[in-house]
DSSP file (Angstrom, degrees, kcal/mol; ACC not computed):
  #  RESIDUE AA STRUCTURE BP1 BP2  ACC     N-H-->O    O-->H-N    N-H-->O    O-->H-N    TCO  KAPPA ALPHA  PHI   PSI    X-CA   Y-CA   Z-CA
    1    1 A X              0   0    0      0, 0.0     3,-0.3     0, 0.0     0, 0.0   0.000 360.0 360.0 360.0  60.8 -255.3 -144.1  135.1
    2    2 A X        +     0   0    0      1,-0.2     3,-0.0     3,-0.1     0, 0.0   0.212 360.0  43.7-101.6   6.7 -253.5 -143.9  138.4
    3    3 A X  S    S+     0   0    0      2,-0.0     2,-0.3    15,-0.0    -1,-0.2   0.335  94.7  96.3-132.4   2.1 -252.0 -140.0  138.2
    4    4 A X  S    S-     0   0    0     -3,-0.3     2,-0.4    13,-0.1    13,-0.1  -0.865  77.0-141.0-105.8 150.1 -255.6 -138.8  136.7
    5    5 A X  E     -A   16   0A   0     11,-0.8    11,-2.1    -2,-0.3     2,-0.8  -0.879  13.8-124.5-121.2 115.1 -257.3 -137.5  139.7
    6    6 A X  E     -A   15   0A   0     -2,-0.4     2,-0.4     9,-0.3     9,-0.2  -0.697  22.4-174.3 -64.1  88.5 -261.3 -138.3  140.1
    7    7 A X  E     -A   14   0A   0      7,-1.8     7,-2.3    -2,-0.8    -2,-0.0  -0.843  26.0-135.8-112.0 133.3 -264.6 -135.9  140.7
    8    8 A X        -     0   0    0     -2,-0.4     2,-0.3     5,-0.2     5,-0.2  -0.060  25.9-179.1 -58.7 170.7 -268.2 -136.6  141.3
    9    9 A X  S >  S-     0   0    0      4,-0.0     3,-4.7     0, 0.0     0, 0.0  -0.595  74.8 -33.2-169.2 136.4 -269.9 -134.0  138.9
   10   10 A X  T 3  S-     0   0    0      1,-0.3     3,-0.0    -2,-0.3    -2,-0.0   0.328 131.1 -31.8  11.1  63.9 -273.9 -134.6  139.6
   11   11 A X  T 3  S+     0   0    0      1,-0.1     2,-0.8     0, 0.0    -1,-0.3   0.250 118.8 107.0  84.7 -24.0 -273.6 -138.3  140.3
   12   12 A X    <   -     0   0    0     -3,-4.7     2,-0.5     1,-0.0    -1,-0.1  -0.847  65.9-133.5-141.2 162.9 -271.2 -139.0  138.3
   13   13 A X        -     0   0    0     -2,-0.8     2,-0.5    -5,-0.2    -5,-0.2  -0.495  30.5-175.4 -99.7 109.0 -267.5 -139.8  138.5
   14   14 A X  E     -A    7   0A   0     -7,-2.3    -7,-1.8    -2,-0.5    -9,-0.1  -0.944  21.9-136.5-120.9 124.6 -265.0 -137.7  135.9
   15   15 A X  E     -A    6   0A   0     -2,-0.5     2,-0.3    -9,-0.2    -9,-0.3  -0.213  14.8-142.3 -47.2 142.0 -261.8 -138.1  135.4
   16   16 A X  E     -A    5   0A   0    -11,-2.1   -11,-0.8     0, 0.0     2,-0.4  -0.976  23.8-134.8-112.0 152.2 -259.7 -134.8  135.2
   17   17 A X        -     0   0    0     -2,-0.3     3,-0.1   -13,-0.1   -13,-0.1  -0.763  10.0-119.1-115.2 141.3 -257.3 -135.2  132.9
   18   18 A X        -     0   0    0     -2,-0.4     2,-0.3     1,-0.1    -1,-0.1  -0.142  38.5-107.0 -56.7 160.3 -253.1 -134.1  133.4
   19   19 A X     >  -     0   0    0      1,-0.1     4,-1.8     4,-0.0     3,-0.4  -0.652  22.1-123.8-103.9 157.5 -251.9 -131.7  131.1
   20   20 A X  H  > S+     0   0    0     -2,-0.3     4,-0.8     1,-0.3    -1,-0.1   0.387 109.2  65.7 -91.1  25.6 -249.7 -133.1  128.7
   21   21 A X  H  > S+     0   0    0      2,-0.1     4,-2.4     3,-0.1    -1,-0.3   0.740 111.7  47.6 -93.0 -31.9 -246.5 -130.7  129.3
   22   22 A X  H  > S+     0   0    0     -3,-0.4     4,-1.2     2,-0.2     5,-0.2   0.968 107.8  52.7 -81.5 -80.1 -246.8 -132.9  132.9
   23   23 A X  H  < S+     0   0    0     -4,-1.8     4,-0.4     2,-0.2     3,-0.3   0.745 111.6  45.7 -12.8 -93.3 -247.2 -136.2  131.0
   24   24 A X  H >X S+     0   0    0     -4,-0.8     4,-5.6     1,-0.3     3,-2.3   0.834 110.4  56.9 -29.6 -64.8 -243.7 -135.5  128.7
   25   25 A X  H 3X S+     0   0    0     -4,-2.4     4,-3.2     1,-0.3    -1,-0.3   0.878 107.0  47.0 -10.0 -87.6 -242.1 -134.6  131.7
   26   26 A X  H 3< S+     0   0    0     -4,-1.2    -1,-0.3    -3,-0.3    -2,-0.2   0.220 115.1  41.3-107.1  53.1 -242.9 -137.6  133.0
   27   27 A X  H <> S+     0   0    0     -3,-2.3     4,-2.9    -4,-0.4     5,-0.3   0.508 103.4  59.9 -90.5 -51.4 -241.9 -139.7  130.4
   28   28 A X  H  X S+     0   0    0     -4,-5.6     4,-3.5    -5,-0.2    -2,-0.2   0.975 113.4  51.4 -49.8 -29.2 -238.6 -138.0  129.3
   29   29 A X  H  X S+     0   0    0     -4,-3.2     4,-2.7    -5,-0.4     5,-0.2   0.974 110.2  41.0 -68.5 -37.8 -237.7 -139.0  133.3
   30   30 A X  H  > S+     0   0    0     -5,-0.2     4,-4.0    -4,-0.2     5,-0.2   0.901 118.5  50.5 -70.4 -30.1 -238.7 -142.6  133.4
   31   31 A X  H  X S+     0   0    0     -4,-2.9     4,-1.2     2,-0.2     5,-0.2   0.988 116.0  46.7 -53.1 -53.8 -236.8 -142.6  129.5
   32   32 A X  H  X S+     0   0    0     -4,-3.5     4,-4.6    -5,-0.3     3,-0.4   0.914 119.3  36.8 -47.7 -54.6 -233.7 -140.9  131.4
   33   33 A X  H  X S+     0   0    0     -4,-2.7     4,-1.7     1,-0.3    -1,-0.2   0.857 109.8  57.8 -90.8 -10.0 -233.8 -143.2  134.2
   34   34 A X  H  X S+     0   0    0     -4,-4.0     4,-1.5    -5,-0.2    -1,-0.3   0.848 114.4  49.9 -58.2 -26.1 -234.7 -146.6  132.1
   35   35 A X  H  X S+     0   0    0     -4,-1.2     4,-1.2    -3,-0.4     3,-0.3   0.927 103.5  54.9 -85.4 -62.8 -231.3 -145.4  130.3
   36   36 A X  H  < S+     0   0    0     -4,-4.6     4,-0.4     1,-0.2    -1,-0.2   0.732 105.6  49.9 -58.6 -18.1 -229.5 -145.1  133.1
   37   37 A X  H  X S+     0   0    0     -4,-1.7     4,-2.2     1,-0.2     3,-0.4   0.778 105.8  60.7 -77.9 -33.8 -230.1 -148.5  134.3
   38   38 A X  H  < S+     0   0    0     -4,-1.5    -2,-0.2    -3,-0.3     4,-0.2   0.458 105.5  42.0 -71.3 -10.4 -229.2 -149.9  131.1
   39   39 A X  T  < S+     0   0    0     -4,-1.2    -1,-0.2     3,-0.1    -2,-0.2   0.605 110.4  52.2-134.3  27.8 -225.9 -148.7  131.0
   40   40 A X  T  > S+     0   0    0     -3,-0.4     4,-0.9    -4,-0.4    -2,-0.3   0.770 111.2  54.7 -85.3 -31.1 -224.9 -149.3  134.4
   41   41 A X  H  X S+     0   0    0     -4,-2.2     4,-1.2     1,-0.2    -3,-0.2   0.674 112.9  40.3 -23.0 -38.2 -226.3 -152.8  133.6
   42   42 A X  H  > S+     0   0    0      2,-0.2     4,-1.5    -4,-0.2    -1,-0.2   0.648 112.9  55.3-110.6 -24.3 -224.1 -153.1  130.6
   43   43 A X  H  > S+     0   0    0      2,-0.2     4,-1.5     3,-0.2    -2,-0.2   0.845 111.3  42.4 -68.6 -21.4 -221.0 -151.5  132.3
   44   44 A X  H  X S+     0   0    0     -4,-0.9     4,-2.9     2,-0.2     5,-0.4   0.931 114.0  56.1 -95.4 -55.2 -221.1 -153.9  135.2
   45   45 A X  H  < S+     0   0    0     -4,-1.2    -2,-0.2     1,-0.3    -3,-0.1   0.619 112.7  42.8  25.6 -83.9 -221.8 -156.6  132.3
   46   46 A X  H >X S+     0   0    0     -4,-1.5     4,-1.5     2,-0.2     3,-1.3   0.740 108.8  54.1 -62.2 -60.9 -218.6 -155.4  130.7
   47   47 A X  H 3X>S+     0   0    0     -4,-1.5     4,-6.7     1,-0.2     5,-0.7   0.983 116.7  39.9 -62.5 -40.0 -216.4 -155.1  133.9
   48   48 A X  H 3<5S+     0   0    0     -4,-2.9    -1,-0.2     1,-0.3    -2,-0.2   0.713 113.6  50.6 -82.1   1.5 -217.2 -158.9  134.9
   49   49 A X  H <>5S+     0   0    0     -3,-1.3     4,-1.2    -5,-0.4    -1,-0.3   0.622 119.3  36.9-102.3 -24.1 -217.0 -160.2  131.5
   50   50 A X  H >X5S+     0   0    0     -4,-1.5     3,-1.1     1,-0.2     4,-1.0   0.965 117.6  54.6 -88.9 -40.4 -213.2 -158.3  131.0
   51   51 A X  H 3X5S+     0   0    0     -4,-6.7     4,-2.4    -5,-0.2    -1,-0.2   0.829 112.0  44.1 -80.8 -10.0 -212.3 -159.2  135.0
   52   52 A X  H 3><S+     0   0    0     -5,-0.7     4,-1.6     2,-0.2    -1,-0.2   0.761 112.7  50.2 -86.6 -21.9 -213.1 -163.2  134.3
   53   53 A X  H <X S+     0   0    0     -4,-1.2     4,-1.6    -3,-1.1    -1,-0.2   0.623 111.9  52.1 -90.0   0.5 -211.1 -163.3  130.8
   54   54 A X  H  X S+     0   0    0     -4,-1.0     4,-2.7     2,-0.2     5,-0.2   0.904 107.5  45.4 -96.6 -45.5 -208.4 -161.8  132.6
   55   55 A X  H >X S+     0   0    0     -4,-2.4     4,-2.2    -5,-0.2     3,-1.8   0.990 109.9  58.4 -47.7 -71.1 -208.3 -164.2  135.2
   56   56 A X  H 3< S+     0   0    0     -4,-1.6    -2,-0.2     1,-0.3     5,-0.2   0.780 107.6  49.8 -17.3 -53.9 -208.6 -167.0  132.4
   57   57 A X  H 3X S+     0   0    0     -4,-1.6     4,-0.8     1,-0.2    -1,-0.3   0.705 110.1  44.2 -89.6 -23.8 -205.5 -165.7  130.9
   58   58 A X  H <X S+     0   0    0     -4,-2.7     4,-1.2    -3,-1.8    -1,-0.2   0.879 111.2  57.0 -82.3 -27.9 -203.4 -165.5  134.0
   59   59 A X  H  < S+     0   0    0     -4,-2.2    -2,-0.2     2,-0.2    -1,-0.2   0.195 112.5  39.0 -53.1  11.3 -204.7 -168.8  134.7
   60   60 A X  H >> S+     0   0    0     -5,-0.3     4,-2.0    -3,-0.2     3,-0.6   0.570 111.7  59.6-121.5 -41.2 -203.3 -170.0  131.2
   61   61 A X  H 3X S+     0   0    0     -4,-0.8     4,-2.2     1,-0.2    -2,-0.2   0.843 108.6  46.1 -70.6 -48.5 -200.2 -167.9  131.8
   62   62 A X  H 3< S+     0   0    0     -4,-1.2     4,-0.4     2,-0.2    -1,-0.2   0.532 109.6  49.9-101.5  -0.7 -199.6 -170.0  134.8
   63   63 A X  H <> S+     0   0    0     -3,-0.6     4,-2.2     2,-0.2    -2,-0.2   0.626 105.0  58.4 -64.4 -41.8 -200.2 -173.2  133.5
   64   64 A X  H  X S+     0   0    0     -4,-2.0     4,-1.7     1,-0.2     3,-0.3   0.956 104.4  50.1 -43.0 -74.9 -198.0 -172.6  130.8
   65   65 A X  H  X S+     0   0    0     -4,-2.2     4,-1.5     1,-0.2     3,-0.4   0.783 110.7  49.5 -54.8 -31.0 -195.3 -172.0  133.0
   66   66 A X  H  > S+     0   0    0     -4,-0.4     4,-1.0     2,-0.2    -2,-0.2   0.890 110.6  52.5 -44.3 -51.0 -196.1 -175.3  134.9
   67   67 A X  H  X S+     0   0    0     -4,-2.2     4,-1.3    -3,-0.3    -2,-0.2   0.752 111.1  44.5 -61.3 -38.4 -196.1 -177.2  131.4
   68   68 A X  H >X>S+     0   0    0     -4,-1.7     4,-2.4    -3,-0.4     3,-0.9   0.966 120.1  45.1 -94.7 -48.8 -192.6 -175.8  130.4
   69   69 A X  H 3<5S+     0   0    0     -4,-1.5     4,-0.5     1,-0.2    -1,-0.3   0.682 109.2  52.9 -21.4 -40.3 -191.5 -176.7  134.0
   70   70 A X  H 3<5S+     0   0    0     -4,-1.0     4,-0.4     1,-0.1    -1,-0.2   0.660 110.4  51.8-103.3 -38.5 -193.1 -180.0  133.9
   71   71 A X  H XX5S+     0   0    0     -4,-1.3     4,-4.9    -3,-0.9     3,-2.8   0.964 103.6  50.7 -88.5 -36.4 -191.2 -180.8  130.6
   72   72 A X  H 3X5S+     0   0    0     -4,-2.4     4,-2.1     1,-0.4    -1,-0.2   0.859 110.8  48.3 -70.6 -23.2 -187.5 -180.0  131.4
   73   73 A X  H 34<S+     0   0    0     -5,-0.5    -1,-0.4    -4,-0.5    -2,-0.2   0.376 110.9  46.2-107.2  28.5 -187.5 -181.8  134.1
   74   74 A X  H <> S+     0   0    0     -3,-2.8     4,-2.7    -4,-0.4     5,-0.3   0.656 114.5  57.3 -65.1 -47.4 -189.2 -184.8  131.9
   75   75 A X  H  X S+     0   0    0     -4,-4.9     4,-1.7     1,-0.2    -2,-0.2   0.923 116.8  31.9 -59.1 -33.5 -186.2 -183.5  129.6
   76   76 A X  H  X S+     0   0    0     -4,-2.1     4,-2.3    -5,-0.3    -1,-0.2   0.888 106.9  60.5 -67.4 -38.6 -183.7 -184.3  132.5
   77   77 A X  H  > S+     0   0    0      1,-0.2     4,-1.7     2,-0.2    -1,-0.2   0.833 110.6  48.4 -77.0 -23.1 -185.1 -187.1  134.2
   78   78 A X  H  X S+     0   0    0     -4,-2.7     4,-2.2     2,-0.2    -1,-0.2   0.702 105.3  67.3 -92.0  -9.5 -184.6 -189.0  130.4
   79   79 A X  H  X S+     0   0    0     -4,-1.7     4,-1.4    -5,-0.3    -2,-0.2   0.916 106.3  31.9 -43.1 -54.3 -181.3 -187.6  130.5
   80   80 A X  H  X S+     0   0    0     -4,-2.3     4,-2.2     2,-0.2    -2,-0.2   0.768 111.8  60.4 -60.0 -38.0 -180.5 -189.5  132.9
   81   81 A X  H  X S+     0   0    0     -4,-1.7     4,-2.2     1,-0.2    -3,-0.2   0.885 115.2  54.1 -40.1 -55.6 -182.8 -192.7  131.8
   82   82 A X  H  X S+     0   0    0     -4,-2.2     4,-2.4     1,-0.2    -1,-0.2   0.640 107.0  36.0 -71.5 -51.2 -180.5 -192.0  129.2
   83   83 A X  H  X S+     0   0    0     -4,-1.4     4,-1.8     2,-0.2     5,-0.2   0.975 118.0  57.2 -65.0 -68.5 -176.9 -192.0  130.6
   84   84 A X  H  X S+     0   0    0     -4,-2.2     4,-3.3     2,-0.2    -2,-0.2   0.810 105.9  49.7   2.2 -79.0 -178.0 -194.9  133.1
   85   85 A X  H  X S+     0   0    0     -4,-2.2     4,-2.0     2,-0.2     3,-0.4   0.983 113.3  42.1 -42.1 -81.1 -179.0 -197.0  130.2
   86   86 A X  H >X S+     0   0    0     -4,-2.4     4,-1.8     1,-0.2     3,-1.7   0.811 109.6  60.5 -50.0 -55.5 -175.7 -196.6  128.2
   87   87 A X  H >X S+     0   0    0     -4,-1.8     4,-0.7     1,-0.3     3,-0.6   0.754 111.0  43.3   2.5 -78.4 -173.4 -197.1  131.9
   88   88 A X  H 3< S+     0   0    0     -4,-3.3    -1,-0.3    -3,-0.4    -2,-0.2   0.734 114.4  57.3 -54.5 -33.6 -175.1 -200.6  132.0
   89   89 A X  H <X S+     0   0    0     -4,-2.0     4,-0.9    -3,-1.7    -1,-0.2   0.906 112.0  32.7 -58.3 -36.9 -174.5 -201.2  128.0
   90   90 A X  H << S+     0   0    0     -4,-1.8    -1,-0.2    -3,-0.6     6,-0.2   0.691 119.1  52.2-109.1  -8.2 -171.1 -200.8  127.6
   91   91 A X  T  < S+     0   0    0     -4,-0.7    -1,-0.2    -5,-0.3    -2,-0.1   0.079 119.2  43.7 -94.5  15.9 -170.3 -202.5  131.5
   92   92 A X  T  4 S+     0   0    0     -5,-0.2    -2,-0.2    -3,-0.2    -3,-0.1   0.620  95.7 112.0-128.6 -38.6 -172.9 -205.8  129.9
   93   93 A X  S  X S-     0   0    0     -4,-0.9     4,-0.8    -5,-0.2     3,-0.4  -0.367  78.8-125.9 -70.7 156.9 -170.9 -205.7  126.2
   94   94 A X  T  4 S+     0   0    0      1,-0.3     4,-0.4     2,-0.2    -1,-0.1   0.292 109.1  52.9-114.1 -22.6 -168.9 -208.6  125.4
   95   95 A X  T  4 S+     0   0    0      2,-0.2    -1,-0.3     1,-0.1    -2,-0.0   0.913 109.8  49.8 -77.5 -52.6 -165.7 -206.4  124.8
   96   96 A X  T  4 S+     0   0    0     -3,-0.4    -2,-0.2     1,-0.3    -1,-0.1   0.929 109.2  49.4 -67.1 -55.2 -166.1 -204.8  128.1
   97   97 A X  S  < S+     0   0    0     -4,-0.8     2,-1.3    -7,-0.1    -1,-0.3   0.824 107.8  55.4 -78.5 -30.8 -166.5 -208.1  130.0
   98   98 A X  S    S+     0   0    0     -4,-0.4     2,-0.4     2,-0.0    -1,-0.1  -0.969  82.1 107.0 -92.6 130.2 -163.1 -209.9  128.2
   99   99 A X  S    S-     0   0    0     -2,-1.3     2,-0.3     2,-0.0    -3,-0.0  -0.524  77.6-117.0 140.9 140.7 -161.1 -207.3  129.3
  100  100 A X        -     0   0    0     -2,-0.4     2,-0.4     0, 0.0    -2,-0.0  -0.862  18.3-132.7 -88.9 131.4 -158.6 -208.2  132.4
  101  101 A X        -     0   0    0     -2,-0.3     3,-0.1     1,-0.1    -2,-0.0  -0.732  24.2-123.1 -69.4 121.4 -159.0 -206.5  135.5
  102  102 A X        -     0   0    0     -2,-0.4     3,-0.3     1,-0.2    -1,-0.1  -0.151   9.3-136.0 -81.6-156.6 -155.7 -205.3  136.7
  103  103 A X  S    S+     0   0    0      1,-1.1     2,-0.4     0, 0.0    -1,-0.2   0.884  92.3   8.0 -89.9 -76.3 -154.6 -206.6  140.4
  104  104 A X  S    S-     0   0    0     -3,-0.1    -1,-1.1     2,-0.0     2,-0.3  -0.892  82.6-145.6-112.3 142.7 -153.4 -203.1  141.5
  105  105 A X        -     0   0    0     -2,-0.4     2,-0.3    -3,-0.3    -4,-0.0  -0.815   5.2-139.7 -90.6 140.9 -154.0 -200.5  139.6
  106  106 A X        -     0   0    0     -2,-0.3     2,-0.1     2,-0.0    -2,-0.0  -0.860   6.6-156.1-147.8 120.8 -151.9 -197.7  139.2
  107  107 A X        -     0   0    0     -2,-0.3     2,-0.7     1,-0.1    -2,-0.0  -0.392   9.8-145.2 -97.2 117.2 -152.9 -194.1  139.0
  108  108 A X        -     0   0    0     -2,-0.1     2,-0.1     1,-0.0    -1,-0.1  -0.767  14.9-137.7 -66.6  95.0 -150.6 -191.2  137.2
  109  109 A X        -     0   0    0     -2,-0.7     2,-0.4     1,-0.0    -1,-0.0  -0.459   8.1-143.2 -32.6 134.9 -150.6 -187.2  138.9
  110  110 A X              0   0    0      1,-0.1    -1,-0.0    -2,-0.1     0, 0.0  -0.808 360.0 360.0 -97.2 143.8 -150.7 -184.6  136.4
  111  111 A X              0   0    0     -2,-0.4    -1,-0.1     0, 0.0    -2,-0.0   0.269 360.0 360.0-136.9 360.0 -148.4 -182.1  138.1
């Protein structure tokens, strides 16, 4: 009873009581403003839950691009592995190696 207001009457202590148009009042305000805290509560909610998947998703977005990055130049670097390897095969093969070296060699122009 902290808004009803207290008077002695002959000894003894009586409440007077609010009228209840005052009471609704102030209940529809505290309803109003309990409402209004609840959906700025759930709007800010809502903004940090949308601005964190959105990060997440350029942060996926930019991994991605690392990943495809990260693989072509795996795909190159076995390109190479690749050429490398064969160089040394056919310079190693048994054909290659009876083969004559000439003394001087001598080189053609295309004109």
């Amino acid at each position: 009873m902290d808004s009803e207001e207290f008077i002695k009457r002959r000894g003894k202590t009586i409440a007077t009581r609010t009228p209840l148009s005052v009471e609704i009042k102030k209940s529809i305000s505290m309803l109003l403003f309990t409402l209004l805290a609840i959906i700025i509560l759930v709007s800010i909610v809502y903004l940090l839950n949308s601005s964190q998947t959105s990060q997440k998703g350029n942060s996926l977005k930019q991994q991605q691009l690392q990943k495809e990055q990260l693989q072509g130049k795996s795909h190159d670097l076995i390109q190479l592995l690749i050429n490398a390897q064969s160089f040394k095969n056919i310079e190693n093969s048994d054909l290659v190696k009876s083969m004559v070296k000439p003394d001087k060699p001598v080189y053609l122009d295309q004109k």
